[in-house]
C-alpha angles and dihedrals in degrees: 000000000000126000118246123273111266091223081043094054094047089056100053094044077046092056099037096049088072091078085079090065117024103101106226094203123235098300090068110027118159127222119222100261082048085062092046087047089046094053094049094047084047095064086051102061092093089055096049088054088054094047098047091040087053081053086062099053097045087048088059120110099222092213096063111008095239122131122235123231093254151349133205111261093260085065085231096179079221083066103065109120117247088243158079158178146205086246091052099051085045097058084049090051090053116036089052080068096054087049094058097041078053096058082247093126129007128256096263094050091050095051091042086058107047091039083055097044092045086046098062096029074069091064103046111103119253147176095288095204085046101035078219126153117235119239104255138025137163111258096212101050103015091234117158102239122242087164135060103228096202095062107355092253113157114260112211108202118255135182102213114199097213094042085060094044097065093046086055092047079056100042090054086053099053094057104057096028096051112038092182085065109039102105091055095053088047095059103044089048096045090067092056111104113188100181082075076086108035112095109195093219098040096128090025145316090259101050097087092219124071132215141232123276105226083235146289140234130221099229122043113274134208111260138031110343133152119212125222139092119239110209089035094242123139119350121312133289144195115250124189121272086247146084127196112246115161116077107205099071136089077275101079088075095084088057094054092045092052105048100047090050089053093238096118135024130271095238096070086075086087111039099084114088113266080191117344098250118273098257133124084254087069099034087123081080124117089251134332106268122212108251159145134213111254118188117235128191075320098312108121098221120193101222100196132153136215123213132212122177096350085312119123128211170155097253116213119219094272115014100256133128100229090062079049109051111011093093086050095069095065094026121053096228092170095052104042095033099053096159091029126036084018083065104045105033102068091031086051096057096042084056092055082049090047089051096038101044109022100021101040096021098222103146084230136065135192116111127193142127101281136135116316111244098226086043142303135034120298137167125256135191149114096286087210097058087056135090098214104091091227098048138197100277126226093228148044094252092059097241105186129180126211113191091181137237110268111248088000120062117005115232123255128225109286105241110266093225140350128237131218101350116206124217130189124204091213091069100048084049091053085055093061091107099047116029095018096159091047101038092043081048088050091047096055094046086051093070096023093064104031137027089269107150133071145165091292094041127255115011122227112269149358131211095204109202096038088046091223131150147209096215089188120110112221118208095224094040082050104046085055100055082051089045091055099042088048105058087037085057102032102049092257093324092171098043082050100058096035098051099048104114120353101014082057096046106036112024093034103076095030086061086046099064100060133097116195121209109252134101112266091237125034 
């Protein structure tokens, strides 16, 4: 591979330099052996790039170019799973970007894989009246998947909205990062259509924006399904029961995707939930956050907080960082949403800090859905910063916390201790921006206290007081690990590229309108 850059190299020493000065607040003080931990983690981030980058090419199925979900932790190419997703293809889009804005590969071999991968992306089949791309297919023969490969259950086909959500983001980037392919990207992306899941009366027929469908299948599935076809176009098809209704979550992807693109309106910015109101109605809800009605463009928002240890927030659905901060790397929340995404991003991950290293006690923090680390794929989170009443939980043991709703549901005991917490590096990475003395701390101890770090650089996931470890490397953990280093090393290289044209004209000053609330400083 190439070395890195020289100018390349300066700016990233440039923006990660800051970490020596950026006070975390009390929530996230560092003790003198954590700087010195911070400045030597800091010298290893170019490494990191290069070895998560390494993860990606060996992840990539040679016959068509297009990466598989996941690989063992030895990077053995017979390891590849049998499977993948939009989302998947779309971190490999990309990160091979980032690697090329790195001085990782050169510009031809740049151009030769995302011409591949978009090549054969062409071929795969996919919903003709959407345009829209099916969940799974195999990444060695493009093949749509009826059966799962792992243990021969039936796959029923499905069209998921936020899958989709993350190839078109890609998508956006490519054109206008990679000139050579633009065309390509163009076309691919032209015959999306977005409004198939939008569904004009989501929230209620009076709100006059509508909201996502979660997705929808072609063939009728087992389970709940509601048949219809929103913009009358094909024949039917059965969409899931839910919407989705909370915004800061992954989810608000869609809604950045389609609005940048013109396929929906920009009101519908503001029709999911920032938090459900803090009635009796919604009294399912994590906790009952403190709140008011504010008109929007005609939308009435219910801009309400949650707190947690003196912190106060948007909550996401779980509780997790990757629902938090993964737009954010395509869309400059901070800087379009001033009184907004400027107030949440930086609070959400202290609180994430406050619950890893002073509630729970682990000694570690970064919480996020990952590989399990005694097998399989789970979701992990802080169940109070979330709006699901269950919650993702921090641990393997499940520990949840219910503080109650006043007037509507009594709390229950905190829990007097938590078990084998799991972290994720994909989440502390994700923090950089916003906590870099801390992150950049987090991410030393990590291989300074487990067998972390591997041939494609950190592996998924940690369970922290076990010590054990997913040695196993995922295409989107890792692309976002990619995502977050790159912008952090190109000067925004991905926001750059995703908000060219429509992103710039039509979610920009949407975003720019709203007030969350939530103090300035905090």
């Amino acid at each position: 591979m190439a070395r890195l850059a020289p100018i390349r190299r300066i700016a990233l020493a440039a923006v990660l330099a800051v970490a020596v000065v950026v006070p975390l607040g009390p929530a996230a003080s560092a003790a003198p052996d954590d700087r010195e931990l911070a400045s030597a983690e800091r010298a290893r981030q170019t490494t990191l790039l290069r070895d998560t980058w390494r993860s990606f090419t060996a992840m990539v199925a040679p016959e068509t170019g297009l990466p598989a979900d996941n690989i063992e932790g030895d990077l053995d190419p017979a390891s590849r799973s049998a499977y993948t997703s939009p989302t998947n293809v779309g971190s490999y889009l990309w990160s091979a970007i980032v690697a090329e804005d790195a001085g990782l590969i050169g510009r031809k071999e740049l151009v030769s894989r995302t011409k591949k991968a978009l090549g054969s992306m062409a071929k795969v089949e996919r919903h003709p009246a959407s345009g829209q791309f099916y969940n799974w297919y195999n990444p060695a023969t493009l093949e749509k998947l009826r059966v799962w490969p792992e243990d021969g259950s039936t796959v029923y086909p499905f069209l998921s909205s936020v899958d989709n959500a993350w190839m078109a983001a890609a998508l956006m980037v490519v054109r206008n990062a990679v000139p050579e392919a633009r065309a390509q990207a163009q076309k691919l992306l032209a015959g999306m259509d977005f409004a198939f899941y939008y569904d004009p009366a989501g929230r209620s027929p009076d709100v006059r924006a509508g909201l996502m469908r979660g997705g929808f299948w072609d063939e009728e599935p087992p389970g709940c399904s509601l048949v219809g076809n929103y913009p009358d176009n094909g024949p039917d098809v059965w969409y899931t029961c839910h919407t989705y209704g909370n915004f800061a979550s992954e989810t608000r992807m869609i809604s950045y995707v389609a609005i940048s693109l013109g396929q929906v309106p920009p009101e519908h910015y503001f029709v999911p939930w920032r938090t459900m109101p803090d009635t009796c109605d919604w009294g399912w809800q994590e906790q009952k956050p403190p709140g008011t009605f504010v008109d929007y463009l005609g939308i009435p928002v219910f801009e309400g907080h949650y707190t947690y240890r003196g912190l106060k927030f948007v909550p996401t659905w779980g509780g997790d960082m990757f629902e938090e901060l993964m737009p954010d790397m395509f869309v400059p929340e901070v800087k379009w949403g001033k009184k907004s995404w400027a107030r949440q991003h930086s609070v959400y991950v202290r609180g994430q800090i406050e619950h890893g290293l002073n509630d729970a006690k682990y000694g570690h923090w970064g919480f996020s859905p990952a590989s399990n680390p005694d097998g399989g794929y789970r979701e992990y989170g802080v169940d109070v910063m979330g709006i699901q009443a269950e919650g993702y939980t921090s641990d393997q043991e499940r520990t949840a916390v219910d503080v109650g709703f006043e007037g509507c549901r009594e709390a229950q005991p905190r829990p007097e201790s938590y078990g084998d917490g799991v972290v994720t590096p994909h989440a502390v990475v994700l923090a950089l921006p916003y906590q870099p003395k801390a992150a950049l701390t987090e991410l030393a101890k990590l291989r300074r206290d487990f067998d972390s770090y591997g041939p494609g650089g950190f592996y998924d996931s940690i369970a922290v007081r076990s010590g054990t470890v997913a040695k196993r490397y995922l295409a989107l953990d890792q692309g976002m690990i990619m995502g977050a280093l790159g912008n952090l090393l190109g000067d925004d290289v991905l926001r750059d590229a995703f908000t060219k044209g429509g992103a710039e004209k039509r979610l920009r000053p949407v975003m720019a309108m709203e007030e969350f609330n939530l103090p300035p400083r905090q």
